[in-house]
C-alpha positions in Angstrom: 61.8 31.3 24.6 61.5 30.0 21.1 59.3 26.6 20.0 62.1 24.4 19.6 64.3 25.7 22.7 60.7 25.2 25.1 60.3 21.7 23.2 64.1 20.9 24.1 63.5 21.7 27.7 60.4 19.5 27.8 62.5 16.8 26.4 65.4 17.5 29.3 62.8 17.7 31.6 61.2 14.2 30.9 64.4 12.3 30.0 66.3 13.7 33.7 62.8 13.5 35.8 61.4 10.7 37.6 57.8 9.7 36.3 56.6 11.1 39.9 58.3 14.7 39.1 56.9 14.2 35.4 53.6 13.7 36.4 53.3 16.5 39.2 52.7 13.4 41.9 55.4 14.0 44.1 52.8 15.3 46.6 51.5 11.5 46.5 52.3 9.5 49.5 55.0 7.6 49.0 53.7 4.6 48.9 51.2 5.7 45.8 54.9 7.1 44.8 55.9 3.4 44.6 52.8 2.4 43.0 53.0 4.5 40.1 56.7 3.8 39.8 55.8 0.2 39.8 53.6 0.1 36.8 55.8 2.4 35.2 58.3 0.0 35.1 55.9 -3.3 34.5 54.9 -0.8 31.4 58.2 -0.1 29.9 59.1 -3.6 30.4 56.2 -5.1 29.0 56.3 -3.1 25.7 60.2 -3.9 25.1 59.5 -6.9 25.4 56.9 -6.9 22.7 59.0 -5.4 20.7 61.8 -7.8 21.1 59.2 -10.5 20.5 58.7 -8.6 16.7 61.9 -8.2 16.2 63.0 -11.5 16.5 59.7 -12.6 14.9 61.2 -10.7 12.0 64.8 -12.4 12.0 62.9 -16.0 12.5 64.9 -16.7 15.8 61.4 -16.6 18.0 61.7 -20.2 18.5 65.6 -20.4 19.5 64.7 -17.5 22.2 62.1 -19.6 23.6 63.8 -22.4 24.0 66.8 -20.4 25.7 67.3 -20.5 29.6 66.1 -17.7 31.6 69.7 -16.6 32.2 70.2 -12.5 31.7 73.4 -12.7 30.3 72.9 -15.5 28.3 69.8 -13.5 27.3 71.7 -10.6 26.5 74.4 -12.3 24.4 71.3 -13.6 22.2 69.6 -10.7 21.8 72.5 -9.0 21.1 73.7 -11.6 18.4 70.9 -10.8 16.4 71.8 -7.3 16.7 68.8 -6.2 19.7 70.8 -3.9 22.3 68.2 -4.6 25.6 69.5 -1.7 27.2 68.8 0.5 24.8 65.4 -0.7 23.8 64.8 -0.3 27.4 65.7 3.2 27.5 63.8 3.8 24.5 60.7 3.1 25.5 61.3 4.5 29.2 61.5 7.2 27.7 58.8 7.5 25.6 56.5 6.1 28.6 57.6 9.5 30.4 56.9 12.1 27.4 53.3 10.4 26.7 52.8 10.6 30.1 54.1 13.9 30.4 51.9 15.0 27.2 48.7 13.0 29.4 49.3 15.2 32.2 50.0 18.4 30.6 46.7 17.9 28.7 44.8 17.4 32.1 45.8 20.2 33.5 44.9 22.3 30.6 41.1 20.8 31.0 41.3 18.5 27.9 38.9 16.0 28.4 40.4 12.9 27.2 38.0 9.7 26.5 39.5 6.5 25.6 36.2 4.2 23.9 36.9 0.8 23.7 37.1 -1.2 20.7 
C-alpha cells in the first residue's frame, strides 16, 4: 500500500471511528468509555468556541454576541450572519481532536516517549 493510500485510510479510519475505537480503549469499561467520550466532547467544544470568540473578535461583533440570549438558534442565525457555520467548525475541530489523538496514540504504542514541560 502506497504513502498516500495508508495516509487516506488513517484519515477514514479517524473521521468514521469513535475516539474509543481511535484510541484502542474499547477494552475500557464503559464507564471510563464515557469518560473519555466526555472530555472529548468538552475538548472539541471548548476549542470551537475559542475560535468563534477570534473570529468574531476579528469581525468586531464580540460585544453584540455577548449581549445575545443563550438561545441556539438565535445563536446560530448570528454566527451564521457573520458568515461562522457552527456545525462545521464543530466538525472541524472533532476531527482534528481524533487524528491528534490518533497520532498520540500511535506514537505510544511505538515507545515514543512523549514529555510535555510546562511553560
Amino acid at each position: 500500500m502506497s504513502n498516500q493510500k495508508r495516509a487516506n485510510s488513517v484519515i477514514g479510519d479517524v473521521i468514521k471511528n469513535d475516539i474509543i475505537d481511535v484510541l484502542g480503549l474499547s477494552d475500557l469499561p464503559k464507564e471510563k468509555q464515557e469518560e473519555y467520550r466526555k472530555l472529548a466532547i468538552e475538548t472539541v467544544n471548548n476549542r470551537t468556541f475559542s475560535r468563534i470568540t477570534d473570529m468574531l473578535l476579528e469581525k468586531g461583533a464580540i460585544e453584540e454576541f455577548e449581549k445575545k440570549d443563550r438561545d441556539e438558534k438565535e445563536i446560530k442565525e448570528f454566527l451564521l450572519k457573520h458568515g461562522i457555520n457552527l456545525e462545521e467548525l464543530l466538525a472541524e475541530e472533532a476531527l482534528i481532536y481524533k487524528a491528534q489523538m490518533k497520532t498520540v496514540a500511535d506514537l505510544l504504542d511505538a515507545g515514543i516517549d512523549m514529555q510535555v514541560k510546562a511553560a
